[in-house]
C-alpha positions in Angstrom: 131.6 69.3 132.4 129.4 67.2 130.2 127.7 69.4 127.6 124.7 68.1 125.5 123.3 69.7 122.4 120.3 68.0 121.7 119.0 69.2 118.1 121.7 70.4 116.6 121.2 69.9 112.7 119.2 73.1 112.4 122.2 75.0 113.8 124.9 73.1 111.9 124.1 70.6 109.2 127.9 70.2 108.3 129.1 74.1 107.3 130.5 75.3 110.4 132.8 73.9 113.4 131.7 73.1 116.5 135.1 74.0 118.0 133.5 77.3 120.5 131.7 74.3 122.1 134.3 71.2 122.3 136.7 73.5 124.1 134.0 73.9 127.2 134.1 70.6 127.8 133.0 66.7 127.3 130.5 68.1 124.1 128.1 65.6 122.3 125.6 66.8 120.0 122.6 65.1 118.4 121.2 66.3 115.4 117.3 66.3 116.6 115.9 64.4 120.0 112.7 62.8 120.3 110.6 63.5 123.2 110.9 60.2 124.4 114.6 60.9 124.1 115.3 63.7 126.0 115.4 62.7 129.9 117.9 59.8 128.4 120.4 62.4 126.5 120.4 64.9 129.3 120.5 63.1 132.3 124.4 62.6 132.9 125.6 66.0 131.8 125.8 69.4 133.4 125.0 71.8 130.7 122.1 70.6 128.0 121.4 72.9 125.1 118.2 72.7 123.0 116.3 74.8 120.1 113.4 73.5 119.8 113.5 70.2 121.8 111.1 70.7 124.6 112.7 70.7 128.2 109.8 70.4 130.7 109.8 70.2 134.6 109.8 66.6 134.7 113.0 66.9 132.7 114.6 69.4 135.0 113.4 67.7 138.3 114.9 64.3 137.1 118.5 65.5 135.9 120.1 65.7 139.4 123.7 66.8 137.4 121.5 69.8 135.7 123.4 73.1 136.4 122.7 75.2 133.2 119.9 75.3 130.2 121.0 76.7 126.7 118.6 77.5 123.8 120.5 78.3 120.7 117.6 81.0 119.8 116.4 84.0 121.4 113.3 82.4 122.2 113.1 80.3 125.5 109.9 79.2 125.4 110.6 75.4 125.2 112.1 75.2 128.9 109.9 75.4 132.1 111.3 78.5 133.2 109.9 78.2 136.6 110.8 75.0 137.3 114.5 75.9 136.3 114.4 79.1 138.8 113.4 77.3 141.5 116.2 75.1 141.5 118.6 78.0 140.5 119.2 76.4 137.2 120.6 79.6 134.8 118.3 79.8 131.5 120.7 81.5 128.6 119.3 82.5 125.4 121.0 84.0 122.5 119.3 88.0 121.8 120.3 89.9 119.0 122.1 87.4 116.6 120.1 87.5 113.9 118.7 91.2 114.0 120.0 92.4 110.7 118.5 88.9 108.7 115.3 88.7 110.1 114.5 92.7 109.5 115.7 91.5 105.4 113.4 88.9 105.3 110.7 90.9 106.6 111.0 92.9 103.7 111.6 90.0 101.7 108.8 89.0 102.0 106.9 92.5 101.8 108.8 93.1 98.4 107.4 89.7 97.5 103.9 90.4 98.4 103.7 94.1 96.8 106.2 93.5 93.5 105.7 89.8 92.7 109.3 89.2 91.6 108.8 85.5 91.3 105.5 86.0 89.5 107.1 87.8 86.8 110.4 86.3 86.1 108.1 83.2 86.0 106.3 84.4 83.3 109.1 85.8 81.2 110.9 81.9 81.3 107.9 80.8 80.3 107.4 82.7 77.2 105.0 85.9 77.5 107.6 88.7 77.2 108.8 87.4 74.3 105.1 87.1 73.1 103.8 90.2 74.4 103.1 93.3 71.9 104.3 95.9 74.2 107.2 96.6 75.7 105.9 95.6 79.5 103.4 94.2 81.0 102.1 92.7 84.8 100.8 89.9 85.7 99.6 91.7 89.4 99.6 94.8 90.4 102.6 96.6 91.3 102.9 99.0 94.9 105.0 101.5 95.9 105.4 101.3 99.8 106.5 105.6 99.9 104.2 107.3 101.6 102.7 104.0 103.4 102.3 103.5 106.8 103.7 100.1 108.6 102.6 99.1 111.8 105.2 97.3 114.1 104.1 95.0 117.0 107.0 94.5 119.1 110.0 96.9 118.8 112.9 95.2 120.4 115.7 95.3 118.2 114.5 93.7 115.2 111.1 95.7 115.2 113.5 98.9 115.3 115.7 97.4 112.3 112.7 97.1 110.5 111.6 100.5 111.7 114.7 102.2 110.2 114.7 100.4 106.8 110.7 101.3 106.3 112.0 104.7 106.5 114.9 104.5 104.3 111.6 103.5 102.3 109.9 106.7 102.5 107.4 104.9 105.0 105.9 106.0 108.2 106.0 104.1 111.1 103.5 103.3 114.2 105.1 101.5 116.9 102.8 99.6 119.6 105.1 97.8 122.3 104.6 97.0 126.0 107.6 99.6 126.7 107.3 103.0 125.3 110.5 104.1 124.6 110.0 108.1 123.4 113.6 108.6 123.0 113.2 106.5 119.5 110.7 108.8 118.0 111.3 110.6 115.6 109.5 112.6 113.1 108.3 109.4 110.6 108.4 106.7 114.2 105.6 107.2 116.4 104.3 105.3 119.3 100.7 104.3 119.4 97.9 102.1 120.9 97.0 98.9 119.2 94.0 99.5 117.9 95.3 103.3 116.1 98.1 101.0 114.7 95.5 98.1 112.8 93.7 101.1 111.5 95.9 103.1 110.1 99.1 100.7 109.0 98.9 99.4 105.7 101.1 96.9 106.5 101.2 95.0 110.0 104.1 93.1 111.0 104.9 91.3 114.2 108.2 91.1 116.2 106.9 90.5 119.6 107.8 87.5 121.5 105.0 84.6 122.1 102.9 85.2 125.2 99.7 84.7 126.6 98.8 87.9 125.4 100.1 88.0 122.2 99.3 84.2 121.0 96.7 84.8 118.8 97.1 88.5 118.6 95.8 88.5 115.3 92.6 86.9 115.1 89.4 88.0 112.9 88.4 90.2 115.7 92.1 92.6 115.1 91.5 91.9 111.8 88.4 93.7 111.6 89.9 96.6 112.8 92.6 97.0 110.1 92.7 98.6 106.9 90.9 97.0 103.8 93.4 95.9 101.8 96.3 95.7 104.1 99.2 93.6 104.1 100.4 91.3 107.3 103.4 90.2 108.1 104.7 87.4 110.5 108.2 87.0 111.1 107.8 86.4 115.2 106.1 83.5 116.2 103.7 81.4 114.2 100.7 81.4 117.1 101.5 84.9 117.2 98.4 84.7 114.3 95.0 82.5 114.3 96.1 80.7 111.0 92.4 80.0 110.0 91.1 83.8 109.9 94.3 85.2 108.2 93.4 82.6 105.2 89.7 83.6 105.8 90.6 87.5 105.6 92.9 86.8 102.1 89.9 85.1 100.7 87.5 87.4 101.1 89.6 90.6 100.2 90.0 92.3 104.0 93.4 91.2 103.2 95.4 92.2 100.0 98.3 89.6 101.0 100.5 88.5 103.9 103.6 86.7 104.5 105.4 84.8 107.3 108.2 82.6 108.0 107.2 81.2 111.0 103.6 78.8 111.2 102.6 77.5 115.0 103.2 73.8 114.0 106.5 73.7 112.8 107.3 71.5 110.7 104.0 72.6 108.7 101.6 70.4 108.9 99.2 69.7 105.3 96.2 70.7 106.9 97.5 74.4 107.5 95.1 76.6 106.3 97.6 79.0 104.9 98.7 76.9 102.3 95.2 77.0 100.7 95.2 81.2 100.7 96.1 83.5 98.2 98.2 86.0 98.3 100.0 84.1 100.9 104.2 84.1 100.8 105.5 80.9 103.3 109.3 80.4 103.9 110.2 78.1 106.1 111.7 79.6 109.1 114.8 80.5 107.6 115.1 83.9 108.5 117.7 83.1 111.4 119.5 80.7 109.1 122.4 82.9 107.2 125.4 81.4 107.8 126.6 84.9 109.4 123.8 84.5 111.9 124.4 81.0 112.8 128.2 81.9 113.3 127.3 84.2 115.6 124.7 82.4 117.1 127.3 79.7 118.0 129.6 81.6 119.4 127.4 83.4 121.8 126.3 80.1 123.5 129.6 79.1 123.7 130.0 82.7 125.2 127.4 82.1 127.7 128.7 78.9 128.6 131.9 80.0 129.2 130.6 82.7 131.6 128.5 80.5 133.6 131.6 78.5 133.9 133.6 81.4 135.4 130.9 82.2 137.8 129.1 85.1 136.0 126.3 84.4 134.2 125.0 85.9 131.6 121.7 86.1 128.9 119.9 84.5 131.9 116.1 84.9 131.2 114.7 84.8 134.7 117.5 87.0 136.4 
């Protein structure tokens, strides 16, 4: 079978084998496809894999050889999953790899927000501490986030990573999920509506996957309803968020920060209003990217491949 990974680079920019693949099969990789590209590389082979290269229906439709989709994410959202059902065409995705890394840089990136590491070591290389008449000093104020309330949107198994190391924290917990799942309650995790959880969490954060009805979850109208002086969180999906409020809310205050790692044009574009707020932390969709994660992320498409070549798919979105 001809396998063909489309976009690559992201996955492997030269730090890990590609062996788990090149033993399936004929395997050629590209390290990123243009959308002009894409009916050309895919057209002769039987399994295609992509990450973020877009595989529409006019795609799938065309590829007459087409016998199984890949993404080497969780997310699937950049194959037409109904065209690919209709023609029987397994859709595998990769869940759970990077559980562990994302939940870290989720609180990466609330530690940032509420301790201003970077802030401060910046100031001591450049001088102050060795100025300063006392013994300490801040340049921005510094919160303890025991006793404080976070809000998780989205509690698959990343939201309840995050869920157990906000506790470890000393925090509380409000959950709000399309599945209630009571048996993970506990006395600090508590399952709520949205509207409880934007009034009462101090800190928001979103681990729900993008849908119709969560693009644009958080828009000026949610953010109305939250706390003064909240913090927000987006480590899901960048149009999980209207980009133009959030910056509105951190410059006029409703916000006291917020942080993400994912923006809904990626790469960012100049014009993104979130690079002109303050209090605004921005990594660039690296919370996937340990090279644990990406290991193991590897090895579970090859995984899936290698089931759907013995007749028993598996990881298959639309099943």
């Amino acid at each position: 079978m001809k396998i063909v990974l489309l976009d690559g680079y992201t996955l492997n920019p030269g730090d890990l084998s590609w062996e788990p693949l090149e033993k399936l099969g004929e395997f050629v990789v590209y390290d990123r496809t243009a959308p002009e590209e894409t009916l050309e590389r895919m057209k002769d082979a039987e399994i295609v894999i992509s990450n973020k290269t877009v595989i529409t229906r006019a795609h799938i439709e065309a590829c007459e050889k087409l016998q199984y989709l890949g993404v080497t994410a969780t997310g699937y959202n950049v194959i037409d999953i109904e065209a690919a059902k209709e023609k029987g065409i397994p859709v595998c995705n990769v869940p759970g790899y990077s559980t562990d890394a994302v939940a870290q840089m989720t609180f990466s990136l609330l530690l940032e927000l509420t301790t201003n590491v970077a802030l401060h070591s910046a100031s001591v290389y450049d001088g102050q501490w060795c100025r300063s008449r006392d013994f300490c000093y801040w340049k921005a104020p510094v919160v303890d986030l025991a006793g404080k309330t976070m809000g998780l949107i989205g509690f698959g198994s990343i939201g309840q990573k995050v869920a157990q190391i906000a506790v470890a924290f000393g925090m509380n917990v409000l959950v709000y999920s399309r599945t209630r799942k009571p048996w993970l309650e506990t006395d600090r995790i508590h399952f709520t509506d949205l509207d409880t959880l934007l009034s009462s969490a101090d800190v928001v954060s979103l681990h729900c996957p993008l849908f119709p009805e969560t693009k644009e979850l958080i828009n000026k109208n949610t953010i109305a309803k939250m706390k003064d002086g909240a913090y927000l969180l987006n480590t899901a999906r960048g149009a999980c968020i209207n980009e133009a409020d959030v910056a509105e809310a951190l410059k006029n205050g409703k916000l006291a920060g917020a942080g993400a790692d994912v923006v809904s044009v990626e790469p960012m574009r100049a014009d993104n209003p979130l690079l002109k707020a303050p209090n605004m932390v921005i990594t660039p969709h690296i919370s996937w990217a340990s090279n644990d994660s990406r290991k193991r992320l590897m090895q579970i498409v090859a995984d899936n491949i290698e089931a759907f070549q013995k007749g028993s798919p598996v990881n298959n979105v639309w099943a």
